[in-house]
N, C-alpha and C positions, 0 to 999 in steps of 0.2 A: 633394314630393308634389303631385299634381296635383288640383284641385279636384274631380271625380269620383270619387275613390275609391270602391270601392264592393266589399265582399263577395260573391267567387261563389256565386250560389244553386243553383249546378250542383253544389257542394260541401257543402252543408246539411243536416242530416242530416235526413230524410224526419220526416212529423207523429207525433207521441209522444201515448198516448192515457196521460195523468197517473194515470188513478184504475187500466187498468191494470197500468201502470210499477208504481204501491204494490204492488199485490196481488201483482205479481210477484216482487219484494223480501220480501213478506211470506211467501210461498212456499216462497221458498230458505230462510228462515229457522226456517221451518216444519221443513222436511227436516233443514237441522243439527242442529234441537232432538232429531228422532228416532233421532241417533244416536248420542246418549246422552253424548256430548262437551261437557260444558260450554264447556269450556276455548275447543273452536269453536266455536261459536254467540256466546260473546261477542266475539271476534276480529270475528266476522262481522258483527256488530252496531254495534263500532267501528268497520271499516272504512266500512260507511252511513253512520255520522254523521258521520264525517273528509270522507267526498265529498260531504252535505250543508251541513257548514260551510263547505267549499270553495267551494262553486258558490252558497252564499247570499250570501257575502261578495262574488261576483265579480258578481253579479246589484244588490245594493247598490250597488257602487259604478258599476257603468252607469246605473244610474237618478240616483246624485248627477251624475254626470258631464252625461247628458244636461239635468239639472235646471236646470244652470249658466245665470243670465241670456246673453242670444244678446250683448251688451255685453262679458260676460266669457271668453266662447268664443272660441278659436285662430280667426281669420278664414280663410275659403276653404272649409277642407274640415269639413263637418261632424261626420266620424270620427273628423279627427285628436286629441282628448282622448280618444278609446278607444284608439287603436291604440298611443300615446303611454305608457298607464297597464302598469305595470308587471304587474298581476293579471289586467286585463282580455287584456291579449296575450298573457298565457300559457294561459288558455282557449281564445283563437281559436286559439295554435299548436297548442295540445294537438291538439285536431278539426281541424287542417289548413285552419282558415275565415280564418287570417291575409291579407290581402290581397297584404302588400309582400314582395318577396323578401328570401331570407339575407339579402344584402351590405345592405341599405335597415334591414334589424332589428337588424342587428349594429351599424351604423349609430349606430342608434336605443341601442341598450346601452350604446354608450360614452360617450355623450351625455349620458345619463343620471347620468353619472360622472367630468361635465366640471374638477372640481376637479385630480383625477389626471393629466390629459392623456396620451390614449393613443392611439398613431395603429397605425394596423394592418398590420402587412408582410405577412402571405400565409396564407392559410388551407389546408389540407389534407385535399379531400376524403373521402380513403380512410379517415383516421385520425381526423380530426374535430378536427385541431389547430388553434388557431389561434394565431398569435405575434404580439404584441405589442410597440410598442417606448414608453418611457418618452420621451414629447416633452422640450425640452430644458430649458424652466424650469420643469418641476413635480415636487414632490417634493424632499426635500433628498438624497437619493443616501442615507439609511442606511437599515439590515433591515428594520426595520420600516415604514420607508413603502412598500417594494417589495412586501412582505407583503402589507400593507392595502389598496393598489392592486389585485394579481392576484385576493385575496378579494372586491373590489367589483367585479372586471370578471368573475370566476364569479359571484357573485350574478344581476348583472343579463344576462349573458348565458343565465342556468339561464332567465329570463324572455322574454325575446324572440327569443333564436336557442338554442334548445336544441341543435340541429345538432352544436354545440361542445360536446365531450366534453372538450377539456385548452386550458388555457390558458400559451403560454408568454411569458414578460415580460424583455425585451429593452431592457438599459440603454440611454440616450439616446445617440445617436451609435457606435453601433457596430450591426452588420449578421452576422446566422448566428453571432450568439456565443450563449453562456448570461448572466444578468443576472452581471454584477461590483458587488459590497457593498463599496464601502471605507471603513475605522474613519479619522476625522482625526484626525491626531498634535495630542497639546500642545503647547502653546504652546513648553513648554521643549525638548521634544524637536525639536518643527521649529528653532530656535534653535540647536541642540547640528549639527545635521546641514547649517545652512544659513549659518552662521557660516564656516566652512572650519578648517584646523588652526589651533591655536593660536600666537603670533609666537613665534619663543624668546627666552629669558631672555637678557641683556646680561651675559656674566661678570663 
């Protein structure tokens, strides 16, 4: 990322008059109440407070972020601790104000999730797939790490490349397959199978 980055303000959304905005909220809520729908007016009510918890939280942590001694901040680009934060980029993708492209965020998601090792074979625009393939020393190859992988590369991609609609996870070394799970034999069994026949009996 280049030390300018910078938010298009051609993209922004135009000046919000706050004490409007309420009354306008208050408004609609107004109108549900008169239609005698309990049941809707609270839905309706929820919903406001889910998108003000939302965007209080995502507001919070811009301010902690920016707060950061200039000592403890990523050097170069100023943004890069927003663009970086998992809540905060999913705000700017929401509004379309994210600066970096898909491939730079997705990027950014997998990185996120550096323990996994995931490197990326091809994404699919029509479909919104992306594939995945399992790098070669991470993860022990059983169900559940394959599991827990594809769950943390949907997490963190729901955040910065929402773009991607399905995630496919593609065992280490192999190419256009489906992921391959294999259970390892015991001890005895590998033993039984790698022994060869048994010598025969001397009459």
């Amino acid at each position: 990322m280049s030390a300018g980055t910078t938010i298009d303000a051609a993209k922004a959304a135009p000046a919000v008059d706050a004490v409007r905005t309420g009354q306008r909220i208050e408004d609609v809520l107004d109108r549900l109440a008169t239609t005698g729908d309990p049941a809707a007016r609270a839905a309706a009510e929820e919903l406001v407070q889910a998108l003000m918890d939302f965007y209080g939280a995502g507001l919070a942590r811009m301010l902690h972020l920016l707060s950061t001694p200039v000592g403890r901040r990523t050097p170069g680009d100023p943004l890069a601790a927003l663009l970086g934060d998992e809540l905060v980029a999913s705000l700017l993708v929401l509004h379309d104000l994210h600066p970096e492209d898909r491939t730079t965020r997705i990027t950014r998601a997998l990185d996120s999730i550096r323990d996994h090792e995931l490197d990326v074979v091809d994404f699919d625009e029509e479909t919104g797939t992306l594939r995945l393939r399992a790098a070669g020393g991470g993860g022990c190859g059983c169900a559940a790490s394959g599991t827990t992988a594809q769950q943390a590369a949907e997490d963190a991609l729901a955040c910065f490349a929402p773009e991607v609609t399905t995630v496919e996870l593609q065992a280490a070394g192999r190419s256009g397959e489906p992921t391959l799970l294999q259970i390892g034999t015991g001890p005895a069994t590998r033993a039984a199978t790698t022994a060869g026949p048994a010598p025969a009996k001397a009459p």
